[in-house]
N, C-alpha and C positions, 0 to 999 in steps of 0.2 A: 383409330380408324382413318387416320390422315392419308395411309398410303391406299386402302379402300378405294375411298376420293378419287385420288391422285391416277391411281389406274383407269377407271369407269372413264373418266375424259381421256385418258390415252388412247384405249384403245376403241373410244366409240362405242363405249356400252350403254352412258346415258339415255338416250332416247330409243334406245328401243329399252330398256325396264318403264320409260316411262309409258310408252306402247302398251306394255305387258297388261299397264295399268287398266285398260279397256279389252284384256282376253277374254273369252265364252268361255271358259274354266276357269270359276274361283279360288281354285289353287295358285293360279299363276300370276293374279290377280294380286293375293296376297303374298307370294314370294315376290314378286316385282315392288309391293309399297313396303315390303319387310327390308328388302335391301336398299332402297333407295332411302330408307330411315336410317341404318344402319349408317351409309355411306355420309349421311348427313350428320347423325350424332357427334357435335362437338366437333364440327368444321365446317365454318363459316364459308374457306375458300370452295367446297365443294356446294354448298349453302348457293351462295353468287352464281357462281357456274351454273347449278340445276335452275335457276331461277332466270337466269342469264337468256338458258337455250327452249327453255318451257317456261314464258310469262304465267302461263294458264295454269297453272300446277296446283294451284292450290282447289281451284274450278275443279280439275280432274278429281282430286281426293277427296273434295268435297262427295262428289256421285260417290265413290267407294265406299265414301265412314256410313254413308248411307244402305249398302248394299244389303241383298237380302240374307249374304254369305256372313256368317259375324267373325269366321276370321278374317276374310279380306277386312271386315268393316275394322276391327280393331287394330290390322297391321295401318291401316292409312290412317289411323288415326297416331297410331306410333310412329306415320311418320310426318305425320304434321307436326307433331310433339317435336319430333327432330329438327325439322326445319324452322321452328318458329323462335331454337335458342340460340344465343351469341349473336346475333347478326339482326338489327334493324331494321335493314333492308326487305327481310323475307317477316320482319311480322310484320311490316307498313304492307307487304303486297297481301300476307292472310285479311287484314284488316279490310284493305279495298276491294278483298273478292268477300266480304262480310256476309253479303246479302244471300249468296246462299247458304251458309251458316244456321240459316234461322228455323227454326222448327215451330210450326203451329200455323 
């Protein structure tokens, strides 16, 4: 999924999926944290980059995995799954956006 990655930064696709992330159709919702999981699955460099240009990201998918939609809620959790392997960096930032993590 390296050239995935490698594309979404060339051609300026990142931030608007990450966009997507906050559509009024849960559809789009969840194709936008479906691919931005995808694109992160097992590439740290894309990993840094989405983290790089959206500190917040994890904030953002926090509201998702919460959503009333359970696929969007399950794709941003697939892609937190993504984001949070190979790379330190992106589970130290899951870790510091913790506090909304917590349920009860």
């Amino acid at each position: 999924m390296l050239a995935v990655g490698t594309d979404l930064k060339v051609l300026g696709g990142i931030s608007p999926l990450v966009a997507a992330l906050d559509h009024t159709h849960p559809d789009m919702r969840a194709a936008a944290a479906y691919a931005l999981g995808t694109a992160a699955s097992n590439n740290p460099t894309f990993q840094a980059v989405l983290l790089q240009l959206h500190p917040d990201i994890f904030h953002q998918l926090s509201r998702l995995v919460l959503d009333a939609d359970e696929g969007a809620s399950v794709k941003a959790l697939y892609a937190v799954a993504a984001l949070v392997r190979n790379l330190n960096t992106t589970r130290h930032a899951f870790l510091a956006a913790g506090e909304r993590w917590r349920v009860g």
